[in-house]
Phi, psi and omega in degrees: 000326191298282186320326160319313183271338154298323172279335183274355174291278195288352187241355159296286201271034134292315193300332181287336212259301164292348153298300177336326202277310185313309179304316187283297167333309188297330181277339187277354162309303163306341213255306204251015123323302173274000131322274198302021193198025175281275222296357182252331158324270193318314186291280296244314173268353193056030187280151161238172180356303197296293183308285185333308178306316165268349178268018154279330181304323193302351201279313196276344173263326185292331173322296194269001176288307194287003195244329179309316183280334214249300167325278179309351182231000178303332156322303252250287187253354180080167196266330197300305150356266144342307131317334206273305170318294195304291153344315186267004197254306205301316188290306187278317171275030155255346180271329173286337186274342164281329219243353186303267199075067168192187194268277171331295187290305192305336160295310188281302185313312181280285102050258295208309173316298169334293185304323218266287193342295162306325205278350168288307208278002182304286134038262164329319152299311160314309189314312190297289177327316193271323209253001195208145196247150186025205168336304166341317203255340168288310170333303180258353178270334167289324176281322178309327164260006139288004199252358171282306154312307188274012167252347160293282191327313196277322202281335213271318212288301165339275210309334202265315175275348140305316158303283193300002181234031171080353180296148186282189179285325215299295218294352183268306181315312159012283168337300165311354190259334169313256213290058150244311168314321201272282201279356148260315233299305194304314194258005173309130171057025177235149202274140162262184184278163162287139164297178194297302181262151181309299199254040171276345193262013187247107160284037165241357177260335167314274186335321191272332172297328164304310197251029175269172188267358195250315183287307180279023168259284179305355173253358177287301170323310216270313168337296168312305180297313184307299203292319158324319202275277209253008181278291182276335168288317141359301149331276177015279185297357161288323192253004165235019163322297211253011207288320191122005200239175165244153203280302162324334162294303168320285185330296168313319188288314183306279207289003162304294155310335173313286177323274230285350180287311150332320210272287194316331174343302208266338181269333194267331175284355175269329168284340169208016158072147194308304172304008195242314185282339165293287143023270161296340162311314180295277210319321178262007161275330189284281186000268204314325159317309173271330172299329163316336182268338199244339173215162194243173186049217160354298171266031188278346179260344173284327128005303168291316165306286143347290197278300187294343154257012179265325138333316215285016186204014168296311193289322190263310122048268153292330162294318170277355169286294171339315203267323191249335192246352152212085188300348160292344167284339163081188162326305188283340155296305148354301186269359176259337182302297193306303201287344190257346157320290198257024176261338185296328198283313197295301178316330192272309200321314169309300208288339165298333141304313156336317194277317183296339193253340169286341191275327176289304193295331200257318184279339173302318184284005201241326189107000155309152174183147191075241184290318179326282190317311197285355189251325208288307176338305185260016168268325177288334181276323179286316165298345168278340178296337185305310172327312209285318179298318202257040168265302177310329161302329178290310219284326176273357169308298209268323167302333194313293197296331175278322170283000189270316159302340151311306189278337188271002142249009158289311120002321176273347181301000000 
């Protein structure tokens, strides 16, 4: 009977774990689709640049608020709840983004993805944490955030052979509704796990848990890490337009290699501790970032390599340090980690814009001009993003050597 109720256990939360998985697809999807059906947007509405430009935002702002709200109340209501949000935010804006047809709807529409997204990983994070013990929970908190990259890749490749066979945009969005569909049908009617610890049920212990030097140290990291991450992929095609290499490709080779360096995740933190990968990860991000500033053709894809494994274990990663060394922090830690990420992330775009029209104004001033200007222009700007990785090299320098005095006195004891 025993053994029963252990199988039936065990075969609950793989079902959570692969919605969960749908859900993380449904958001990368959002991500990288409705990229790709922006330029048919703008003819089709009369939209311009500007306009285009906020109704992207709405996708980054709705993320870290509804993952914040998602946080504080996941005690309370539970994740299932939470999910329940997330499905219905996901169902009326991908059906509003079809059927609005207006600027106004499409802002709201975009709003309302946004929310469903954050309330995945609010949700969901937790789901990993509570449900898996040690290596076990780096393990599935990397694959489970392997399906954010591979789910760009597959929605990138989708959106590119639709556009290029004449389909409108109304059918790619579509799309985005398979894995919505798919992952609530998967979280219909499951029970989720109980948290780990007594002082997940108190949000005042959590909060306190929050304001240690050990938390606000790792949210300075995540500050860094978001932007290393999504900061030059953002970019990438703009600035290596003129390089000799295709941006799309670059994009693709990253987030590919992103996915299976995930998959893998859980063997490479059992081998050098979260904290020995956070370390090499900067070191082979600052790498990639600067051969990105500096060479062309060919090796912009070796380049590339680099940068995408030295990315690829910041983000699941930081959740799981958080989750295994200050597990008093709950739910609401987990979504204020994520959310100071992807609101840092939403904040650095202008000014990394910012940096492309003063670095083009300084080579305009050298006397560049045409392929020239845009590649010295957007090399230079890659070289000031090199800051963020090799600041992140000091900060884990110094967490290693603080978790290495932890254990050994936790150890002398």
């Amino acid at each position: 009977m025993e053994t029963s109720i252990n199988e039936s256990s065990a075969n609950n939360r793989k079902i959570l774990f692969y919605a969960g998985c749908f859900a993380v697809v449904t958001n990368a999807f959002s991500f990288s689709i409705r990229a790709g059906i922006l330029p048919q947007l703008g003819r089709e509405l009369t939209l311009s640049g500007e306009q285009l430009g906020y109704i992207n935002s709405m996708w980054f702002l709705g993320f870290p608020i509804s993952m914040v709200v998602g946080g504080l109340i996941y005690n309370n209501v539970g994740g299932k709840l939470i999910m329940q949000f997330a499905f219905l935010a996901h169902t009326i804006g991908i059906i509003m983004t079809i059927y609005s047809g207006s600027y106004v709807g499409l802002l709201i529409s975009t709003l309302l993805i946004g929310f469903g997204n954050g309330c995945t990983e609010a949700a969901c994070n937790p789901l990993i944490a509570d449900a898996y013990e040690g290596n076990m929970m780096s393990k599935m908190m990397n694959r489970l955030h392997m399906w954010f990259p591979g789910g760009i890749v597959i929605g990138a490749l989708l959106s590119k052979f639709m556009t290029d066979g004449g389909l409108s945009w109304e059918t790619q969005i579509w799309i985005i509704m398979i894995p919505t569909l798919i992952y609530g049908y998967l979280f219909f009617g499951k029970s989720w796990p109980k948290a780990k610890t007594q002082e997940e049920s108190s949000l005042a212990d959590n909060l306190k848990a929050m304001v240690t030097p050990l938390f606000i140290f790792m949210l300075v990291c995540m500050v860094l890490t978001a932007i290393t991450e999504f900061g030059p992929q953002q970019w990438v095609g703009l600035i290596l337009a003129k390089s000799g290499a295709e941006p799309m490709l670059i994009l693709a080779l990253v987030t590919g290699l992103m996915a299976v360096a995930r998959y893998f995740g859980g063997d490479i933190v059992k081998k050098f501790d979260q904290t020995g990968v956070f370390l090499g990860s900067s070191v082979l991000a600052t790498i990639g970032i600067f051969l990105f500033s500096t060479q062309t053709g060919g090796m912009a894809y070796v380049a590339a390599i680099f940068y995408a494994l030295g990315v690829a274990y910041f983000w699941p990663n930081m959740l799981g340090f958080i989750a295994e060394k200050i597990p008093s922090s709950g739910a609401i830690g987990l979504s204020i980690i994520g959310a100071v990420g992807m609101f840092s992330s939403s904040i650095f775009q202008p000014i990394i814009g910012n940096w492309i029209d003063s670095d083009k104004a300084a080579a305009v001033a050298k006397g560049l001009t045409g392929d020239e200007l845009d590649l010295v222009s957007g090399q230079a700007t890659l070289q000031t993003m090199t800051l963020f990785p090799i600041l992140l090299i000091a900060l884990f320098i110094i967490l290693l050597l603080w978790v290495k005095k932890n254990n050994r006195a936790a150890g002398s004891r």
